[in-house]
N, C-alpha and C positions, 0 to 999 in steps of 0.2 A: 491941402493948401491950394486956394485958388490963383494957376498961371496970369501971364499977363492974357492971352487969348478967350480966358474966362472959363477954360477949360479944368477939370480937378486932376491935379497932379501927381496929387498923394493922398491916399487917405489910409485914415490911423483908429485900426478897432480896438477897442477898449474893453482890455477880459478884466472879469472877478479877482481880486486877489488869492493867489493859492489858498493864504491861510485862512479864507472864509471860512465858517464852520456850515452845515445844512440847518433848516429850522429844525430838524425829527434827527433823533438816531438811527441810523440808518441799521438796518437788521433783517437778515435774509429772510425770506416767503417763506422754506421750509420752518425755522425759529414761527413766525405770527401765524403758522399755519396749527403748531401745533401748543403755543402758548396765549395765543394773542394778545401777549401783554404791548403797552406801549411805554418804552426805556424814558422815565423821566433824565433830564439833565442837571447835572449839577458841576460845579467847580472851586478847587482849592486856590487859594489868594492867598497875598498877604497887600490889606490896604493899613495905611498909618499906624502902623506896628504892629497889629494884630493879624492872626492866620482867621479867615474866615472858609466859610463851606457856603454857598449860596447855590439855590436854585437858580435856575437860567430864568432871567427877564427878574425877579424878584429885587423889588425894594431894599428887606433887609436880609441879613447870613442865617441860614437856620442854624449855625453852632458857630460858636467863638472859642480860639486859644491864644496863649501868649508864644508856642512855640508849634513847629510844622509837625513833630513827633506829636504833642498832644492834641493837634485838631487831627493829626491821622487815626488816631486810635479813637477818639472822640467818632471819627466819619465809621470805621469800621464797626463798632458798635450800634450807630445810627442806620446802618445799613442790612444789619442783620435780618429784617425783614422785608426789607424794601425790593423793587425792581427798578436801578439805574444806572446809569452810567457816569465817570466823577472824573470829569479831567482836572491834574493836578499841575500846578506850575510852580516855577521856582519862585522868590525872593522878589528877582526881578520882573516877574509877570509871563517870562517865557515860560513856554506851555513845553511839562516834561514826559509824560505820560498819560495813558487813560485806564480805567479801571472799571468793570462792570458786576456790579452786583443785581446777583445772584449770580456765582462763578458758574454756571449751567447756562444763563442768559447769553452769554460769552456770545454774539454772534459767527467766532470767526475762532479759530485754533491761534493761542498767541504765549507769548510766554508773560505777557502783563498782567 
């Protein structure tokens, strides 16, 4: 805020919100060193009463359910040969967990 003397009195830096996500999944150099895969993203919803799975940036869900039990076992199945990463959220949209398929992808020791 600029004083009466014209001088700057305060100034006010403006960080990222914590809960931004990165554009990439983030995965350690030893992992790309000896897989070089690159962890597609994905994410569990529920928009207008249905549970959807959608890719990150994607128009539409690549699998639809009526309840969070059946688009989980729907994803787990859909993932069986994949390489990604799936973060799930509740009802509300709050973000509950993340999960990486291929459980060896894992980049990090966790118990999710």
């Amino acid at each position: 805020m600029w004083g009466w003397s014209g001088t700057v009195s305060h100034v006010h830096v403006q960080r990222p919100p914590a809960h931004r996500q990165p554009e990439a999944a983030v995965v350690s150099s030893n992992f790309m060193e000896r897989h070089s895969v690159t962890l597609k993203r994905y994410a569990i919803t529920k928009r207008g009463g249905i549970w959807e799975l959608r890719a990150h940036g994607a128009q539409r869900a690549t699998l639809t359910a009526q309840t969070k039990a059946e688009i989980m076992q729907k994803m787990k199945q859909f993932m069986a040969d994949k390489h990604a990463s799936v973060r799930i959220h509740d009802e509300c949209g709050l973000f509950q967990e993340e999960r990486t398929y291929q459980r060896s992808d894992d980049p990090r020791s966790s118990k999710g």
